[in-house]
VOLUM-66543 format. One record per residue (C-alpha): x, y negated, z. Coordinates in steps of 0.2 Angstrom, whole numbers, padded with zeros to 4 digits, always signed. Layout:
N
XYZ/...
end
This chain:
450
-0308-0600-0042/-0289-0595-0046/-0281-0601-0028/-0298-0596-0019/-0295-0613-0010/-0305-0624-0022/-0322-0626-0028/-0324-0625-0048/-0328-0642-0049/-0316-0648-0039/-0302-0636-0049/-0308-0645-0066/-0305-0661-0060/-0288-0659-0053/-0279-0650-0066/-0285-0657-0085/-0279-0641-0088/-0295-0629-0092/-0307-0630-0106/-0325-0633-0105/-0338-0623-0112/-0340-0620-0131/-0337-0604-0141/-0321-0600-0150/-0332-0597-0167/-0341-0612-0167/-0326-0625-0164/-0305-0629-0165/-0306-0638-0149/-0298-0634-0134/-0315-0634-0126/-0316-0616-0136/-0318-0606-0119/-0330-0604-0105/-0328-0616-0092/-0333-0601-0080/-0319-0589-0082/-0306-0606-0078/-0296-0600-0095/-0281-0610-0101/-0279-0613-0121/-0262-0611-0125/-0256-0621-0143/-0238-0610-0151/-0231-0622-0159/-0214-0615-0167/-0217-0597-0171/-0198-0589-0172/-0195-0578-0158/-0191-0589-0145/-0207-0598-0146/-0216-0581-0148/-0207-0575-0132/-0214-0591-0123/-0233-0586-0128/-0230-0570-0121/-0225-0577-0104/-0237-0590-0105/-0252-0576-0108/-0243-0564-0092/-0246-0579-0078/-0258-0580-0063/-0276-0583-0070/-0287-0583-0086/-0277-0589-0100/-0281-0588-0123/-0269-0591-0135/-0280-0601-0145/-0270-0609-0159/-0252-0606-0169/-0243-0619-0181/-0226-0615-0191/-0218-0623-0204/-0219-0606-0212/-0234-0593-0214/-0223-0579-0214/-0215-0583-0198/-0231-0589-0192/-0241-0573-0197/-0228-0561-0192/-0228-0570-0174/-0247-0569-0172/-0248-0550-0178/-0234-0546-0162/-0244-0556-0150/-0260-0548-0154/-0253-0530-0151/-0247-0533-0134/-0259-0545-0129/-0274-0540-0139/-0287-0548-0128/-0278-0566-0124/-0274-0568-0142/-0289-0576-0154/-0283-0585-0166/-0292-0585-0184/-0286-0591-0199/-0294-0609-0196/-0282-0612-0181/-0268-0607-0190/-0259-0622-0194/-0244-0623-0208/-0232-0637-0211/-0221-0651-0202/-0237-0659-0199/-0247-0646-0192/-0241-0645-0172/-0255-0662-0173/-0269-0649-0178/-0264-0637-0164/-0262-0649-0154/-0278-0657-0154/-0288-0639-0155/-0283-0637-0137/-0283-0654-0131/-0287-0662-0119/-0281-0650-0106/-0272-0637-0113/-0255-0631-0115/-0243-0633-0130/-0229-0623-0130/-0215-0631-0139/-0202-0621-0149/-0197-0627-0166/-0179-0634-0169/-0175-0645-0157/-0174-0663-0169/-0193-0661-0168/-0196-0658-0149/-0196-0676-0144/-0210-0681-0156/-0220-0666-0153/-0220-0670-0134/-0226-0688-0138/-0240-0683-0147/-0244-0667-0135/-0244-0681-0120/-0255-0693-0132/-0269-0678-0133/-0268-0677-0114/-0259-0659-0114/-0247-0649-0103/-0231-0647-0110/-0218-0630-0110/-0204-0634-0121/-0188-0625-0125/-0171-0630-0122/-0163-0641-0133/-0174-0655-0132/-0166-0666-0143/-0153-0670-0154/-0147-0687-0151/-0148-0704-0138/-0162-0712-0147/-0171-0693-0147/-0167-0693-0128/-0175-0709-0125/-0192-0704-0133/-0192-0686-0126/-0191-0698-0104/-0204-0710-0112/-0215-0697-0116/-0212-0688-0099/-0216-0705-0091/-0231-0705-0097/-0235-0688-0093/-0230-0692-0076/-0243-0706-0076/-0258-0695-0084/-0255-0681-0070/-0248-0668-0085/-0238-0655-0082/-0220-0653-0090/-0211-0637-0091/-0191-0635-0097/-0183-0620-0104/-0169-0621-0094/-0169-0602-0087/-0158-0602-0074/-0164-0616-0065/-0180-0605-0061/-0167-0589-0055/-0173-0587-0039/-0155-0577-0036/-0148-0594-0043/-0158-0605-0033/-0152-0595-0017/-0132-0595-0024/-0136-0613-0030/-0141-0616-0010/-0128-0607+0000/-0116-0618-0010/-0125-0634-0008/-0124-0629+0012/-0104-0628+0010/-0103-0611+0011/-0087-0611-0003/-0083-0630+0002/-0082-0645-0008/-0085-0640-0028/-0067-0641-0036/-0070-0639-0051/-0084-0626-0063/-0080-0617-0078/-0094-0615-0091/-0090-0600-0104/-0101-0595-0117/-0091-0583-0129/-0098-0570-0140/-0100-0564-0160/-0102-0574-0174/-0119-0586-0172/-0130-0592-0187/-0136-0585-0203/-0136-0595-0220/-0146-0585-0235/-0153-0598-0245/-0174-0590-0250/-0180-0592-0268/-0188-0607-0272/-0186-0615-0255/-0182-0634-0255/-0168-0639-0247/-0175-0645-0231/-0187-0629-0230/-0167-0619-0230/-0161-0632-0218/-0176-0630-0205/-0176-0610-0207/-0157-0609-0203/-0158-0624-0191/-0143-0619-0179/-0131-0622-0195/-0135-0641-0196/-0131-0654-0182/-0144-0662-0188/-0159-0650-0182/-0152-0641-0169/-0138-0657-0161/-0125-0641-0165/-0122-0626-0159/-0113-0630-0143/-0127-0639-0139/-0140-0624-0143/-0128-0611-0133/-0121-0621-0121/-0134-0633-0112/-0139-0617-0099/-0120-0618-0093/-0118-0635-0092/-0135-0639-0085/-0130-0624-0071/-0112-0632-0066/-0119-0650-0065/-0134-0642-0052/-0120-0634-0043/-0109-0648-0041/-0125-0660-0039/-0119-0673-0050/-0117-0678-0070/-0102-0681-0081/-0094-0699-0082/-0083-0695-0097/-0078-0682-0108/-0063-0677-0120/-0063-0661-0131/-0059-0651-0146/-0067-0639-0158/-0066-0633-0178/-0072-0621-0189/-0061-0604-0191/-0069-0599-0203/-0073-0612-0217/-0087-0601-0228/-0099-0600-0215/-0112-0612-0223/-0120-0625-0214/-0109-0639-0202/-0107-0628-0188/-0091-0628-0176/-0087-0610-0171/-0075-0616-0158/-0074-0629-0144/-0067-0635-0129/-0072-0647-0116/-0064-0656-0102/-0079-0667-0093/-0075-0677-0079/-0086-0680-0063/-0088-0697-0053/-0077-0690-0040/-0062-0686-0051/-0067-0668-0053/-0068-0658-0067/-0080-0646-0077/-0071-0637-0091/-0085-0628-0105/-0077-0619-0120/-0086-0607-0132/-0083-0598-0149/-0092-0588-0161/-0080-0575-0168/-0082-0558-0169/-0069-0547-0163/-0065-0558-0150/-0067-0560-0129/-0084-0562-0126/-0092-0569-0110/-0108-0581-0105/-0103-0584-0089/-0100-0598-0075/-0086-0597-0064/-0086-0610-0049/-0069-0614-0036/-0073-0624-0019/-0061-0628-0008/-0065-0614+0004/-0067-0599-0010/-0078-0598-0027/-0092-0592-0037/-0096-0581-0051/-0113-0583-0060/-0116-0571-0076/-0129-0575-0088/-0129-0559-0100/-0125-0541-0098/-0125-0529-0083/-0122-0544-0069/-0134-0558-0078/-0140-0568-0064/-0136-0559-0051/-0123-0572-0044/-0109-0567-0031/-0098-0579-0020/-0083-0576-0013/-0072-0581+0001/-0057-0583-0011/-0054-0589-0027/-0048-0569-0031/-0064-0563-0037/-0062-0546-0031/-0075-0535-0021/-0067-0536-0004/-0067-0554-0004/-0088-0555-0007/-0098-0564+0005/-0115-0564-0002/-0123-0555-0019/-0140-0555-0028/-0151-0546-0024/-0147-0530-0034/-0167-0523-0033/-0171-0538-0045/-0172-0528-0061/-0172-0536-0077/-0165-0554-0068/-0166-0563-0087/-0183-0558-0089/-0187-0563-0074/-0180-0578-0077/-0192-0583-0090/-0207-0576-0084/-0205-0587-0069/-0203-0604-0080/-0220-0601-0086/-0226-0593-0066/-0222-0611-0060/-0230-0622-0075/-0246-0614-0074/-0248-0612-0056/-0242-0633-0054/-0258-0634-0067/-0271-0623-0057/-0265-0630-0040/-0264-0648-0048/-0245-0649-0040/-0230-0661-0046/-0223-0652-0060/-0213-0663-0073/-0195-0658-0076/-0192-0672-0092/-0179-0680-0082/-0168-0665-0078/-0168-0658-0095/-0165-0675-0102/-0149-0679-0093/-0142-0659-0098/-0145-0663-0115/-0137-0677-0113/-0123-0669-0107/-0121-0660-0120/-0122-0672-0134/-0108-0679-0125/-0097-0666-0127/-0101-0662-0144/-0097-0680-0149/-0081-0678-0138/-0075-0664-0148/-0083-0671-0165/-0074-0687-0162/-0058-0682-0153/-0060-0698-0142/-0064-0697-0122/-0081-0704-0123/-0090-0712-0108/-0109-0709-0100/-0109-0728-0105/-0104-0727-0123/-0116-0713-0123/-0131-0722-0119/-0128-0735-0126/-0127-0725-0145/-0143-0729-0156/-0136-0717-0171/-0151-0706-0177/-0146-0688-0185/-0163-0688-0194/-0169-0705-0197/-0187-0706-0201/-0191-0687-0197/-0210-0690-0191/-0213-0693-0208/-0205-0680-0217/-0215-0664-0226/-0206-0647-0232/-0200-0657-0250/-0191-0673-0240/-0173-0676-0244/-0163-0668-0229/-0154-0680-0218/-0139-0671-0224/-0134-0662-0243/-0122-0652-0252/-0109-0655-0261/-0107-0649-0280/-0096-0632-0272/-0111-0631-0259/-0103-0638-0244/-0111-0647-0232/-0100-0661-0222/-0090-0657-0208/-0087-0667-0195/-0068-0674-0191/-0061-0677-0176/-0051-0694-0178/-0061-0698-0190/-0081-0695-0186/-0088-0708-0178/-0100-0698-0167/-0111-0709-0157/
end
């Protein structure tokens, strides 16, 4: 038995999340693997290099696990995927051609071939998350799905149903929110939460860098097929960039400060107009906290520009710095000033910590699967729902140019991809291009965004 505290009867009827005996030739089931060893089958469903990355933590936790099935809308990406897995993971990776699954319909066929019990690791473009979790909960299986998790309200109300009832079926839910499962920004996150820089004043979310998003139209490719492929370019499929880039920094502040915006009010545009797609390369954010404090998040995505993905945090009794990329990422300091300067430090990260972002995601998986052997409370839907909703509140801010309320937020029913469940790769897009080839751009004072 994995925790050596069990007996293997007793660990089958706790977790749901090991399959029973049957051989992987002879069946696509999740029962594909010895009951004996106590494996876990592992579903990939989104196969770019995010999803791919998952699988890889998924296969280094604690314990017997089998990537047993892939799906992709594309073979390519799916095949290419598979073939990296395999050589670092040769003997956790067994995937034939017969669980190999292509399509927008075929996460269902992964899906199933490791349910009921396994684990689905969700990673396509984040329109489809919330109706891939409801069927991955339907099927009875444990859930890891990358950040965004939806694109709009009514998206946000299927992704907490769904976690509901996988709350009710004793199922596991995982969320790609990375530095939540810091340990260094647990311990920061702490000390703060104890007082140690007094009352939160206000956080400052920064996420600055190159040019984001790519654009090359394939021959012969429909156009939902181009939109899905470049997904970050269409509000639509990815709730917009800000959202995609911006969610880990706005999810951190809110942690820190322990609460969730009331209202926001921002800006943003497009600096450059001939980047394809509907993307904003430039925002601004002011959110506003119950207590009257503020969270501002800006971003851009220009080259040749001031690049940071960082946090910066002022309490009333000094401040914070929290990096997310480059030499400092997650290794949080706080200061007894709001002069961020190394004789005013009063506790660092850990500095023997190497590789603090990889770590980071390692340990998202680390926890999932250890909540699944040791059947523990594991279900972070509700977290990841209310930063996502965060976010779509700032990007209809600054899409709109109004100050938005929570309450206007949730109460929006406006769908960016109406009918999606039923669309294959030759659907009409939810959005087209003009006769130039542009796509439409939102306008503030004039998009309604909610």
């Amino acid at each position: 038995m994995y925790n050596g505290r069990s007996t293997r009867r007793k660990f089958f009827q706790q977790s749901g999340g090991v399959v029973t005996a049957a051989t992987l030739a002879s069946a696509i089931s999740g029962r594909a693997y010895a009951a004996e060893d106590n494996t876990i089958a592992i579903a990939l469903v989104g196969c770019g290099g995010r999803g791919s990355g998952a699988a890889a933590q998924a296969l280094k936790t604690r314990g017997p696990t089998k990537l047993a099935a892939m799906a992709d809308a594309f073979a390519n990406r799916l095949d290419l995927s598979r073939r990296s897995l395999a050589k670092r993971h040769a003997e956790k990776v067994d995937v034939p051609p017969e669980r190999q699954f292509i399509g927008l319909d075929a996460y269902r066929k992964a899906i199933d071939a490791v349910a009921p019990g396994g684990v689905v690791i969700l990673a396509t473009p984040p329109a489809f998350r919330p109706i891939h979790l409801e069927y991955a909960v339907a099927k009875g299986c444990h859930v890891f799905m990358e950040k965004s998790f939806a694109v709009d309200v009514p998206s946000v109300r299927r992704l907490l149903k769904a976690g509901e009832e996988a709350a009710r079926k004793n199922l596991k839910i995982a969320g790609g929110l990375m530095c939540r499962h810091n340990r260094l920004v647990e311990e920061a996150v702490r000390r703060m939460h104890e007082g140690t820089i007094g009352d939160i004043v206000t956080a400052w979310a920064c996420r600055t860098h190159g040019a984001a998003g790519r654009g090359a139209r394939r021959p012969g490719e429909s156009e939902l097929a181009h939109q899905i492929r470049n997904f970050q370019l269409f509000t639509w499929g990815n709730g917009s960039i800000f959202m995609d880039y911006m969610i880990h920094d706005l999810d951190l502040c809110c942690w820190i400060k322990n609460a969730w915006p009331v209202s926001a009010q921002g800006q943003g545009g497009r600096q450059s107009p001939t980047t394809p797609g509907q993307m904003f390369d430039h925002y601004a954010i002011e959110y506003t906290f119950p207590d009257g404090t503020r969270m501002m998040a800006q971003g851009r995505h220009i080259a040749g520009c001031w690049d940071r993905f960082a946090d910066t945090i002022h309490g009333a009794a000094g401040s914070a710095y929290i990096c997310s990329w480059g030499d400092g990422a997650n290794r949080p300091k706080l200061y007894k000033s709001h002069v961020q300067t190394p004789e005013n430090v009063i506790w660092r990260g850990d500095k023997q910590i190497a590789g603090a972002c990889a770590e980071s995601y390692q340990r998202e998986h680390d926890l999932l699967f250890e909540a699944i052997r040791e059947d523990k409370p594991y279900n972070e839907t509700d977290r990841c729902a209310k930063a996502n909703l965060t976010a779509i509140l700032g990007r209809a801010a600054f899409e709109s140019g109004r100050q938005i309320t929570w309450e206007e937020l949730m109460a929006s029913d406006l769908e960016l991809a109406p009918g999606l469940d039923q669309f294959t790769l030759d659907s009409t897009p939810p959005v087209l291009p003009d006769s130039e080839g542009r796509y439409p751009i939102a306008m503030p004072g004039v998009t309604k965004a909610l």
